[in-house]
Every structure is written in C-alpha cells, then in structure tokens.
C-alpha positions in Angstrom: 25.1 -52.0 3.9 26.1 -53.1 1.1 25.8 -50.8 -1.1 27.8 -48.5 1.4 30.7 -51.5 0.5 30.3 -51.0 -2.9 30.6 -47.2 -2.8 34.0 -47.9 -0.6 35.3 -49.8 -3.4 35.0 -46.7 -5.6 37.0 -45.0 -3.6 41.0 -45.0 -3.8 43.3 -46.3 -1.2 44.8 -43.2 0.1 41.3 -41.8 0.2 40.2 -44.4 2.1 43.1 -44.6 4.8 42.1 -40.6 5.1 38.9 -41.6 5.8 39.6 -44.8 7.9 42.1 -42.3 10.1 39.4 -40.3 11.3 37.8 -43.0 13.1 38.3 -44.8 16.0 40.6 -48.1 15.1 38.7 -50.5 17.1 35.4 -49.0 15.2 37.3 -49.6 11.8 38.5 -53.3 12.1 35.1 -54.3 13.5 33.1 -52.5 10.6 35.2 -53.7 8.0 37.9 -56.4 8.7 36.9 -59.3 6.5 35.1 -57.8 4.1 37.4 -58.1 1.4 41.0 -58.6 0.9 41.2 -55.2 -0.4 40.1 -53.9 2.6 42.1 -56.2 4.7 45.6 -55.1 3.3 44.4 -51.4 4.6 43.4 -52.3 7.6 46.6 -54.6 8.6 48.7 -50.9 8.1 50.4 -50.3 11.3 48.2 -47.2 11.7 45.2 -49.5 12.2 46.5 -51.8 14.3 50.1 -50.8 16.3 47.5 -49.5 19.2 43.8 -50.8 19.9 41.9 -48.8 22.3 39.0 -50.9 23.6 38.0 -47.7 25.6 36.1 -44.7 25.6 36.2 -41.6 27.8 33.3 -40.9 30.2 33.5 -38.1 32.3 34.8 -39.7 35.2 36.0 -43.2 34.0 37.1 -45.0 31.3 34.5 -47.5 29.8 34.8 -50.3 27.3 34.0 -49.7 23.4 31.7 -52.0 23.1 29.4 -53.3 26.0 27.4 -56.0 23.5 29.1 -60.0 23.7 28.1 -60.3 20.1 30.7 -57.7 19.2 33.9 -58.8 21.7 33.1 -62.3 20.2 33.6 -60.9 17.0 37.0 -59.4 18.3 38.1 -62.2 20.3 37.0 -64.9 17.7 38.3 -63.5 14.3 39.8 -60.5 13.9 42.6 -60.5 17.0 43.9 -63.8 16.2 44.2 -62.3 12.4 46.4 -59.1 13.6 47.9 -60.2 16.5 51.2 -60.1 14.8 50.6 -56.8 14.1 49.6 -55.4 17.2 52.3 -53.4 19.5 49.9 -52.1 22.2 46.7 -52.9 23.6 44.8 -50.5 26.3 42.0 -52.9 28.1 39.6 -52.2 30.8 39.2 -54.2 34.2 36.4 -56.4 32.4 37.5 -57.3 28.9 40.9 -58.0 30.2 41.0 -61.7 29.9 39.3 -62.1 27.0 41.1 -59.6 25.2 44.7 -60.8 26.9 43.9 -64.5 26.2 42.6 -64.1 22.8 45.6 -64.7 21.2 49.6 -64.8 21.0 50.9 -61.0 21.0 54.6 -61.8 19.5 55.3 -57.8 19.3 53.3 -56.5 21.8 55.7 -54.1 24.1 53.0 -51.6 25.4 50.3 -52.0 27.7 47.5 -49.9 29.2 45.3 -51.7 32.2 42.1 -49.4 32.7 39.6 -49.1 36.2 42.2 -51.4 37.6 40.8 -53.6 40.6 43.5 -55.5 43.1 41.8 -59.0 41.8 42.4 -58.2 38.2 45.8 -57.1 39.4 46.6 -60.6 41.6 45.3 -62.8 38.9 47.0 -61.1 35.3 50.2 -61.4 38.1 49.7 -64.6 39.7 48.1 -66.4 37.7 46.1 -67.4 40.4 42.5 -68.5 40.1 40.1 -66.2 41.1 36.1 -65.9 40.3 35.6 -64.3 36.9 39.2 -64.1 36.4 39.6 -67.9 36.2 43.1 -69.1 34.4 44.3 -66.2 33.1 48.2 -67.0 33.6 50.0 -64.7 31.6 52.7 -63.4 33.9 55.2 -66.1 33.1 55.8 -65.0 29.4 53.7 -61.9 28.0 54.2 -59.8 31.3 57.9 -60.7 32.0 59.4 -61.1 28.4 58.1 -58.6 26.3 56.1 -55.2 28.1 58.3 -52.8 28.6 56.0 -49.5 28.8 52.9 -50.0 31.2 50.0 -47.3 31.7 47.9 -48.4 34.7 44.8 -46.3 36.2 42.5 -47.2 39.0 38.9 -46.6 39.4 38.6 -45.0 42.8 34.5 -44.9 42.6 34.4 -48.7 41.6 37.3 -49.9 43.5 36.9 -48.8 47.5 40.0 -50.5 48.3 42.1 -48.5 45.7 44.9 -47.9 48.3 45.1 -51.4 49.3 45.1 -52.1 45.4 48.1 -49.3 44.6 49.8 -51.1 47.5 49.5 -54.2 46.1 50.9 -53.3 42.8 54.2 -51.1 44.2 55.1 -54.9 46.1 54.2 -57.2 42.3 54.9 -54.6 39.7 58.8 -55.3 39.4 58.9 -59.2 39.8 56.3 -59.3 37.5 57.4 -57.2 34.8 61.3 -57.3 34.7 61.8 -55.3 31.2 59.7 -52.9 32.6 61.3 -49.1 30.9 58.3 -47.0 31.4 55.8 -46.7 33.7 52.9 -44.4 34.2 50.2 -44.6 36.7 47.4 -42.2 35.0 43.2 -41.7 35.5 40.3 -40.5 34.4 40.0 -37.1 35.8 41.7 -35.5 38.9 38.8 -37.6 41.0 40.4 -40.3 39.7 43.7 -39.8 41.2 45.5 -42.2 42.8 48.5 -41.5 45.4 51.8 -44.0 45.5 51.9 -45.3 49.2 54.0 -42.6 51.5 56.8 -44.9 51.9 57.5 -47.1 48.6 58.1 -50.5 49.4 62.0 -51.7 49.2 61.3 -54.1 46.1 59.4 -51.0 44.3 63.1 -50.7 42.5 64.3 -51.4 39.2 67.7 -51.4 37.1 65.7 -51.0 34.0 63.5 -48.2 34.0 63.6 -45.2 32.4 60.4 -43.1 32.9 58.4 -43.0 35.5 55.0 -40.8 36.3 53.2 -41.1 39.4 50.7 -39.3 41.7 52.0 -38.7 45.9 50.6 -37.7 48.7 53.8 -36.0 50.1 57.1 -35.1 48.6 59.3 -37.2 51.1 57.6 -40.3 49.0 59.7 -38.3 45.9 62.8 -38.3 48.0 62.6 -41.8 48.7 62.2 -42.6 44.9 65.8 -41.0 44.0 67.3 -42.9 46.9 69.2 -45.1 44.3 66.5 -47.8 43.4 66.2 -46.4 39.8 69.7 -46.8 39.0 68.9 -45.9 35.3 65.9 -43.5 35.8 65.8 -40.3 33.0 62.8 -39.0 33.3 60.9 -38.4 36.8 57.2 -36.7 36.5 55.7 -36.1 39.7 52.2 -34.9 41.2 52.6 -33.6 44.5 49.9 -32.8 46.9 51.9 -31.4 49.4 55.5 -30.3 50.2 56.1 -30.0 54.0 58.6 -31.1 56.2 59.9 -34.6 56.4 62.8 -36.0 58.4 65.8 -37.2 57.1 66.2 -40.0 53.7 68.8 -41.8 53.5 70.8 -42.3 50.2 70.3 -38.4 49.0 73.4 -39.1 46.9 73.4 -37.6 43.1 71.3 -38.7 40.2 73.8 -38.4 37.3 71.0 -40.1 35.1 68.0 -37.9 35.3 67.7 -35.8 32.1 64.1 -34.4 32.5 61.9 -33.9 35.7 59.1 -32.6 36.5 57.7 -31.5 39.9 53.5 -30.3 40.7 52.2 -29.2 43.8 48.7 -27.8 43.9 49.0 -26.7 47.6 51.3 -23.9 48.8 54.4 -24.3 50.5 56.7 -22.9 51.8 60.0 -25.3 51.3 61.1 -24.0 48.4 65.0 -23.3 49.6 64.5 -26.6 52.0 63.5 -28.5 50.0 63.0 -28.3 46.0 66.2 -26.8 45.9 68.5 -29.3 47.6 66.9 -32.0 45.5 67.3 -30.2 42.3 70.9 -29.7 43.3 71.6 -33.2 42.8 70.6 -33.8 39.4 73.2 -32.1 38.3 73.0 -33.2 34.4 69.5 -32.2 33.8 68.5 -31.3 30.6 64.8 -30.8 30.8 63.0 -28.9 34.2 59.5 -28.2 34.5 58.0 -26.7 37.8 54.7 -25.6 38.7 54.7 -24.2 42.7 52.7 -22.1 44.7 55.3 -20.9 47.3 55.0 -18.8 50.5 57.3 -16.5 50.8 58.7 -13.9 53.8 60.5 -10.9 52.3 61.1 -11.7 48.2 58.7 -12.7 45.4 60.3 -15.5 43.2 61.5 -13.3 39.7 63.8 -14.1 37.0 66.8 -12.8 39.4 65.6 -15.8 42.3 65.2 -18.4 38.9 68.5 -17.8 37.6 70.7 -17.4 40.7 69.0 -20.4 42.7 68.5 -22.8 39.9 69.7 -22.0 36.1 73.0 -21.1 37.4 73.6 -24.9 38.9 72.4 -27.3 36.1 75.3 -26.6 33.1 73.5 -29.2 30.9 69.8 -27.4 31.3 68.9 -26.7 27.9 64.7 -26.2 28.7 63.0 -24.6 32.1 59.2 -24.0 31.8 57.2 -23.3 35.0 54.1 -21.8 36.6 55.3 -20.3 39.9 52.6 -18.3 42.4 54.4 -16.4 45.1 52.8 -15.7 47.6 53.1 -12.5 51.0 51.6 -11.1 53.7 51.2 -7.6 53.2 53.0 -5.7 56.3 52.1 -2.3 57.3 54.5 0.1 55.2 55.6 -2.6 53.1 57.0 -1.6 49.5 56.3 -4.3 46.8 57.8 -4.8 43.7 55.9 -3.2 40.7 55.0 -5.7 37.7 57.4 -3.9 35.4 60.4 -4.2 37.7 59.7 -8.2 37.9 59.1 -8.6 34.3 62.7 -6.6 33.9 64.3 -9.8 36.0 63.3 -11.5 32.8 65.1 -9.7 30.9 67.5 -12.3 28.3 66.0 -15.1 30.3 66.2 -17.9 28.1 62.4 -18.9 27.2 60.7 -17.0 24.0 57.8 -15.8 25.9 57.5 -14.7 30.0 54.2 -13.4 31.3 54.0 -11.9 34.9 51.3 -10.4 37.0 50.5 -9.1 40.3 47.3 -9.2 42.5 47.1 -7.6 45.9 44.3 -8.4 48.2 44.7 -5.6 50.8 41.1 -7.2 52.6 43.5 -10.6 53.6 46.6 -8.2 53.7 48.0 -10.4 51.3 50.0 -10.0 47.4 50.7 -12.8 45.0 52.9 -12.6 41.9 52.2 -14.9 39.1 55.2 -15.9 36.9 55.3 -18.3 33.9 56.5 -19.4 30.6 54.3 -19.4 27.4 52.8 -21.4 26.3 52.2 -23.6 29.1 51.7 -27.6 29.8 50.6 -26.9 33.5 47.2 -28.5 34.7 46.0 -26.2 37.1 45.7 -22.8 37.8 45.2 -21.1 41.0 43.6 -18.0 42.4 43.0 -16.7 39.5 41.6 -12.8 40.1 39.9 -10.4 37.5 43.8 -9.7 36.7 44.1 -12.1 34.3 45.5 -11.4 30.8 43.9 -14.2 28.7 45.6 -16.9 26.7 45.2 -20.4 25.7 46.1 -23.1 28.1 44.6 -26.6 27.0 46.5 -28.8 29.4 44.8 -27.0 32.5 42.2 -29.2 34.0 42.0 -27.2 37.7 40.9 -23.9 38.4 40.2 -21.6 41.5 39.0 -17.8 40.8 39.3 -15.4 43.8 39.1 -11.5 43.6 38.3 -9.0 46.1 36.1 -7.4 42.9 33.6 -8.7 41.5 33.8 -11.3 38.0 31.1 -10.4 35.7 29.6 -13.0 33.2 32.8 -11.9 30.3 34.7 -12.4 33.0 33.2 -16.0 32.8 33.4 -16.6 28.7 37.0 -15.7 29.1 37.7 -18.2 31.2 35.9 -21.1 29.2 38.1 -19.6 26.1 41.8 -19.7 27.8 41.0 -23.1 29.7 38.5 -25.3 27.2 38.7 -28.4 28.8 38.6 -27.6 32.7 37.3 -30.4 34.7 36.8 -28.3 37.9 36.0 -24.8 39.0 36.3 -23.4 42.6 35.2 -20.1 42.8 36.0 -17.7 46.0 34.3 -14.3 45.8 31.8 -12.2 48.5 31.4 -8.9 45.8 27.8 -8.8 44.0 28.4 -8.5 40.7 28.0 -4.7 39.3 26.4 -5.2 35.7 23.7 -8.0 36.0 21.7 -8.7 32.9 17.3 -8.2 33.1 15.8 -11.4 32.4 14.6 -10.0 28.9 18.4 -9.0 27.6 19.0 -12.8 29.2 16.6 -14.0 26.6 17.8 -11.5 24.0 21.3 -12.8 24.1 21.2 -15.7 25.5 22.4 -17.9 22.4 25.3 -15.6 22.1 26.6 -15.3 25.6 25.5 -18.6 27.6 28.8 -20.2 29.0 29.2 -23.5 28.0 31.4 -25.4 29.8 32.0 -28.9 27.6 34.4 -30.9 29.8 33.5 -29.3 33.7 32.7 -32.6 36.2 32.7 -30.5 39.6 31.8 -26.9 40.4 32.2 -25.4 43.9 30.2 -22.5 44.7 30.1 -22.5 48.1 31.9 -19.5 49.2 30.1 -16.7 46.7 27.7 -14.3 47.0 24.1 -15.5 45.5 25.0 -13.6 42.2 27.4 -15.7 41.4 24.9 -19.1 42.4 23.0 -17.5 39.8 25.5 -17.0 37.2 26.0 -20.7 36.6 22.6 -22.0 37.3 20.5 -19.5 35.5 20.4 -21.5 31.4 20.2 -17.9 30.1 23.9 -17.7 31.2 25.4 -21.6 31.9 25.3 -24.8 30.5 26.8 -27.7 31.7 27.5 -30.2 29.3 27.8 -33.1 31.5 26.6 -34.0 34.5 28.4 -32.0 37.1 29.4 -32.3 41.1 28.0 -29.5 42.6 29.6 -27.5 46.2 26.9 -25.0 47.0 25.5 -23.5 50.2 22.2 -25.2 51.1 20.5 -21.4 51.8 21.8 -19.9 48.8 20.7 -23.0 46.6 17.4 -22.0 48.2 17.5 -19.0 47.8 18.1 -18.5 44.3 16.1 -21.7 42.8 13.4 -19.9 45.1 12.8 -23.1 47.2 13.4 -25.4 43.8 10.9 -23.5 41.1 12.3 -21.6 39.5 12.0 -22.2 35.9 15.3 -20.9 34.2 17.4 -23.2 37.0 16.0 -26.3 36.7 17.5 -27.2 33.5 20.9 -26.9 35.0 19.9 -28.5 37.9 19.0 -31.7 36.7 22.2 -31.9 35.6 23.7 -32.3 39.3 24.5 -35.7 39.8 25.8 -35.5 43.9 25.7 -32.2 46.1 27.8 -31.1 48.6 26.7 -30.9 51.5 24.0 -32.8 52.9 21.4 -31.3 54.2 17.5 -32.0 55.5 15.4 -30.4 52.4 17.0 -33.5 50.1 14.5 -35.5 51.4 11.8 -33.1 50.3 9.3 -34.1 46.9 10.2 -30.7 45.5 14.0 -31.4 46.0 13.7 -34.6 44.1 11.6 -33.8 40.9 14.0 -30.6 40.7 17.4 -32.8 41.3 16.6 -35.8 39.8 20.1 -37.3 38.5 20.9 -37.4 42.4 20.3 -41.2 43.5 20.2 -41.9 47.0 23.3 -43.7 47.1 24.7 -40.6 46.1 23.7 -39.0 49.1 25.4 -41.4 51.4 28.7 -41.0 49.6 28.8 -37.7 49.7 29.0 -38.2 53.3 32.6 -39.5 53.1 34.0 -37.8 50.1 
C-alpha cells in the first residue's frame, strides 16, 4: 500500500484529479483523505466533495456503499467533520441516515437525497421524536427548515409494506418541515419501485416557494388538484401518470401564469385527450418547455402534425421546445380508408423539431391500426407495442417495453432491440406466430458468442402470452443471457414444456437466474423444480401471491 502512495506522489496534480474523477467520491476520500496534505488539498476540490453518494445501485434498490462499521466510523469520526464545510449535498440511505446526518454541522448543505425511505425514519428526521434505532436525531429545527432547499426522496416498496401510509405521511410533514423547500423530486430504484402521491393531496401539501416538482400518480385528477393554486410559484411540473380517465369537477382550475416547463406520462391508453390534456394545457398559457408521451384512443383521426399544431402549438405563444412520443390508436371499420405513412409524415412538414419519425402498424387480426409519432432523439421511458415495424434508433432513457406483432420476431429482431434500448428494465412480449427461421442447436453453438442477447440492466420479463418459440428464445444460453437476476411472467405449461419438465441443459443456466415467477403453480413444490430454480426462496412464492 504504500508503495501504491508513493507511486501517487509521482504523479502530477491534474493527472491525479483525472484519475481521482473516475472513481466514486466516497471510494476516494476513504482511500486517501489523510494521507498527506498533498493529497488532502485535492481531495477538499469541490468535485470531491459538493456531493457524497453513500449509495450504490442494485437492481431493484439502492444500498449503502459500505456495509462494514469499521469503514462509516472512519467517515463519521474523521473525514466528515474535516469537509463538512465543503459539502453541498449528501444522498443517504434509510440506515446510515443518523449517523451520517449527526456526524457533523453542514453549514452549506442545500441538497438532500433520503434513500429506501421508511415512515419511522421519516417521523423521527421530522419530529425529532424518539424512536428505536432512530433515537435523538432532532434535526428538523435547523438543517431541515433553514438550509435544504432541493430534496430527492425514494421509498423502498419491497422493504417498506406500508409505503402508502409512508408517502401519506410525508405529503401532511414535508412542508412544515422544510419551509425553503424549491425542489422536490420523489424518485426510485426501478419502475417496481414506484411510488404514487395519494389521489387527493392533502390541503397543507402547498408551498409559496417551490419551484420544481416531480412526482409519480395514480390518476391525473391528483395533477389537476396540484395546479389548483397551492404552488403559487411552481415552474416546472413533471408528472407520471398511470391513468387518465374521467374525474369530476376541481375546483380552482384558474391559469398558471408561472409554469415554464411540464411534462405529462401516461403508460396506459386513454382516451381524454380533447377532455382533458387539452383544457389543462390551455391554461398554462406561458409555457416554454412541453414534453408529452400518450397513448391515446382515438374515433375517426390519428393525432399528426396538423392535430399538434392546431390543438396545442397554436395556443402557447411563448413555446419555444415540444418533444413527445404519441401512440394513436383505431379500430379498424369495414371499408375504412387510413391515412398512408407518407401523408402523416407530410403534416410534419416545417414542424418545428430537427428530426420527426412516424410509423404505422395495422393489426387487421384485432381490427385495429396504431400510428406512432415522435421527436428525435427522445427522453421517453417507455415504449409500447412495439411490432416488427420498428426503424431502429438509440433511445437510452427507455426503461419499459411491450413487443406485439401479428408476425413473428426472429432472434435479430431481438439484438435490435437490446441495441436501440440498452438499459431496459422490463420486457412484455405479446406474440402467438412461431418464429419462421429457428436456428439447429449446432449453428446455436456455432454462433453463439456472436449472437446471444444480452440484456445488462432487464429485472422482469413477461412471457406469458407467446408461443413456446419465443419461451425458448430467452431461456435457451445459446441465444439469452440475463445479466441479473430477473422476475420472470411465463405460462406454467410452456415453462414445462420447453425446459422439458426442468432438464434441459441449455435452460438451466438462465433459469437459475429467476428470482420470483409468476404465477404460482403446484410443480414449485417439486425437487426437480427447486434444484433447477434455485434463486426462488419460499418467501418469494408467497409474495408473488399479492404482487
């Protein structure tokens, strides 16, 4: 070790910050704080220390740095009370928090990420009140109400079964508790993760002083109630969505001079487009920023550049930037005349965005047609019913997809998709076609290093609704690999089927990378099950049950 010190001090400064920028922060200041004063008047740079992380990403949660007490001694003890000064924001997680928080003064600290919230870290870092583990930790008198103003706040839904209860909890606190509050974000660790503001926002969920806010709803009448007037002050609104339906009448609809940028997802389709999202986009009327990404069910028209720029572009003067993803969606009714994909890109024509790309799909077996329209390149995190009419890209904000074709997806179809959307999180795939140009098992093993799948960042698959080829496709090692362990949505009988009652060899590899299956069923009690699915823990079986 030492000798690694010494070759360090060979080194010049700005090769070293290169070097020192390329690792984790918290990683840095434990390795090397205190070595030397050399050393030390690098690491207090603001690019070491403005923002400690104490986390790291699993694929479903966030999970401290360091697990050891020996090394959070070494933080808490010496090298926090020696930057604290220094430091602007600090992201924690549910069980460091109070050593971390109470370690020392934070005179500068502004920003502040709490991580796998639980509602009795939340009632004690509020309170102050005294409550087993989280014993005197009073902080909300001074830190909380003078100095954050930009809070980041996820909750671990698998750790935390009360999570609703918990989100409830902090919509009523949030406000008295951090008065400078200008943004706030309520974030998680993958879509599982996600975590829904109650339907109706409690009456002191209000604030004259934020700014930004990004949050997660079950229903857009919760939105509606947001722009009732409580954020007097509100610019930019980012909002989740996982249905827009009906709602009846809110109060206060009045105009919101003050939003500049907003943001509206919806994963589900709807079909209150003109109800709806239009009315409420009418009364921000000095937008400067729009984002939209809709499916949206519609009678007689698809939604084209024509629809855009009468129906929205046309009413916001100040709009200076509109990106979206919009799916349309028809039923297909006899002797029907659709659009052609040239006339709708021609609606396009001197629409204000660099690069349009539109597509069609028609589905004549569910007598239904869906255009796809949307600007490039894209921040959108899902992408639905994607069909074998895809025209490729690079979309690296996409987390969700669902693949359905009336044709059949063939295994290129497959290392397309893993190209255009390289960190996907989930995969639904909807298709009944066998697949036309399946490989023999020896031009599997021939090519096998150059065409297996790999899908780095995928945490749920659903397979359910495919025919067995497709079971095959992602199970079969000669053609998948999973690298992490993976929910898995599968028909019990095709599972069977093609694992060949759980022996077959060039399955089992990707098998034992399933951590919970969907749906239960009799054979998981079997031996043969178990030895072939062993990351599946009985516990697991029981919440899959509810999930």
């Amino acid at each position: 070790m030492s000798q690694s010190y010494a070759q360090l001090q060979d080194l010049p400064d700005e090769l070293l910050i290169f070097i020192f920028k390329q690792m984790h922060n918290v990683e840095v200041l434990y390795s090397l704080f205190g070595v030397n004063e050399r050393l030390n008047s690098i690491l207090l740079d603001p690019i070491f220390t403005n923002r400690l992380n104490f986390l790291k990403r699993s694929s479903k949660k966030f999970l401290n740095v360091y697990s050891l007490d020996i090394i959070f001694d070494r933080f808490c003890l010496q090298i926090l009370p020696a930057v604290h000064e220094k430091i602007q924001w600090l992201d924690v997680e549910s069980s460091s928090m109070k050593r971390i928080l109470c370690a020392a003064d934070y005179p500068n600290l502004h920003g502040l990420g709490l991580f796998n919230t639980e509602e009795e870290t939340i009632k004690s870092l509020f309170t102050g009140e005294k409550i087993s583990k989280f014993n005197n930790i009073n902080l909300s008198s001074g830190l909380f109400q003078n100095q954050i103003t930009k809070l980041l706040i996820t909750i671990d839904t698998d750790r935390n079964q009360k999570y609703h209860s918990t989100m409830e909890y902090i919509c009523n606190h949030i406000f008295s508790v951090f008065k400078k509050l200008t943004h706030l974000i309520f974030s998680e660790s993958s879509y599982r993760n996600m975590v829904t503001l109650p339907f109706y926002p409690p009456i002191n969920f209000c604030s004259p002083s934020l700014l930004l806010l990004n949050i997660k709803i079950d229903f857009f009448v919760t939105c509606l109630c947001l722009l009732d007037g409580r954020f007097s002050q509100l610019h930019t609104l980012i909002v989740e969505s996982a249905n827009i339906t009906a709602s009846e009448k809110i109060e206060n609809q009045c105009e919101i001079p003050s939003l500049k940028y907003f943001s509206l997802s919806c994963y589900r389709a709807t079909s209150y487009y003109d109800e709806l999202i239009l009315p409420s986009l009418y009364r921000m009327s000095n937008l400067e920023t729009l984002n939209l990404s809709l499916s949206i069910s519609v009678e007689e028209t698809f939604i084209d550049g024509h629809n855009l720029k009468n129906k929205i572009i046309n009413h916001m003067s100040q709009l200076n930037k509109f990106t979206f993803y919009i799916r349309s969606i028809m039923r297909i009714k006899n002797e029907m005349i659709l659009p052609s994909k040239e006339y709708i890109q021609k609606t396009f024509k001197n629409f204000p965005h660099a690069q349009m790309i539109c597509y069609m799909d028609r589905f004549l077996g569910r007598r239904e047609c869906q255009y796809h329209i949307f600007t490039y390149p894209s921040q959108m995190s899902y992408y639905q019913y994607l069909s074998n009419q895809f025209p490729g890209g690079y979309y690296p904000y996409v987390r969700m997809v669902s693949l359905y074709d009336e044709y059949p997806f063939e295994h290129e179809f497959f290392l397309q998709i893993t190209q255009s959307f390289p960190f996907i999180e989930k995969l639904v795939l909807i298709n009944w076609k066998p697949q036309q140009h399946k490989q023999s098992s020896k031009s599997e093993n021939d090519n096998c290093h150059s065409s297996v799948v790999k899908y780095s960042h995928l945490i749920e698959l659903d397979i359910e609704r495919v025919y067995d080829d497709y079971v095959e496709e992602f199970l079969s090692d000669t053609r998948t690999f999973f690298q992490k362990n993976i929910r898995l949505n599968i028909a019990s009988n095709a599972l069977l089927r093609v694992t060949e009652n759980f022996t077959r060899k060039d399955t089992r590899m990707n098998c034992i990378k399933v951590e919970d299956l969907l749906p239960w069923s009799e054979f998981r009690s079997s031996k043969s099950f178990q030895e072939y699915f062993p990351s599946i823990k009985e516990s697991d079986y029981i919440t899959s049950l509810f999930m």
